[in-house]
C-alpha positions in Angstrom: 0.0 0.0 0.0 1.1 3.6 -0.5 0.5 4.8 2.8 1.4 3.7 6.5 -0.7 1.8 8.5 -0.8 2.9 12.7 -0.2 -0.3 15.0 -0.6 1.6 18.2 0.3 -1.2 20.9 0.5 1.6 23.7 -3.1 3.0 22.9 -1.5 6.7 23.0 -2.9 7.7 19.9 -5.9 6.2 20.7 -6.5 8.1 23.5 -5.3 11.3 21.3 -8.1 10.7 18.7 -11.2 9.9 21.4 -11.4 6.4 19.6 -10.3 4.3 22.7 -13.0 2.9 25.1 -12.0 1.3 28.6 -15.3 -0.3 29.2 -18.1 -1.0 26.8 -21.2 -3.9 26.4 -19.0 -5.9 24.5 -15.5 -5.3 25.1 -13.1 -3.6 27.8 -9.6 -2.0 27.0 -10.5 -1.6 23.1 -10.6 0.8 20.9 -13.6 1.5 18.6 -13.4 0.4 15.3 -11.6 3.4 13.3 -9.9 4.6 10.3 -8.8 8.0 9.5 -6.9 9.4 6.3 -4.0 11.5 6.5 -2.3 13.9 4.4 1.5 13.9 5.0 1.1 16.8 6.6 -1.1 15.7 9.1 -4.6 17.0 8.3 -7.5 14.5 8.6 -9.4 14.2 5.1 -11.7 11.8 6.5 -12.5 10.0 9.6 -15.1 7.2 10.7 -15.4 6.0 14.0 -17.6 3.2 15.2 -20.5 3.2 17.8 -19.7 -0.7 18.5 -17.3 -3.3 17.4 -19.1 -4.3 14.7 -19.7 -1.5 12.6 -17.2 -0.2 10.4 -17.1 1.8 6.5 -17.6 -0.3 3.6 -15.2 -0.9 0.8 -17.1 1.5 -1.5 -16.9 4.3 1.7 -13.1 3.6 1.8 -12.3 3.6 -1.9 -14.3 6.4 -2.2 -12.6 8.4 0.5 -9.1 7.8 -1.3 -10.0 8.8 -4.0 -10.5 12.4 -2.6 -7.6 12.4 -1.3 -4.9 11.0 -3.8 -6.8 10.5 -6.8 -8.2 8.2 -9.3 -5.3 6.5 -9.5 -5.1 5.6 -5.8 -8.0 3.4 -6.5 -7.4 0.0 -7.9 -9.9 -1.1 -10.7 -12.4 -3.6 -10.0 -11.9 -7.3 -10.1 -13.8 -8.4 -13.1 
């Protein structure tokens, strides 16, 4: 992939972006499903943040959301 992917074993950026939960119905010491998109610069071009572990943007939401940011060309085509 072009881009980094976070792997935030400490939680501190968790914390930073409100996406960490201590307690919830059904899980404790977890973060909320999230994905943001960065600019190198650090500006957030778009965010989604779950209510529960099991919602989360679909593939089209995603795709779509790159697209803003890098392009058509950041977009694979579609498996035919």
């Amino acid at each position: 992939m072009p881009f980094n992917i976070l792997v935030d074993e400490s939680r501190d950026v968790l914390r930073a972006y409100g996406v960490w939960h201590r307690l919830g119905i059904d899980a404790w010491n977890i973060a909320r499903p999230a994905l943001f998109l960065i600019d190198r610069y650090g500006a957030i071009h778009y965010s989604f943040v779950g209510d529960s572990q099991e919602e989360f943007p679909g593939p089209e939401e995603i795709d779509g959301a790159l697209t803003r940011l890098l392009g058509p060309a950041a977009t694979p085509p579609a498996k035919t």
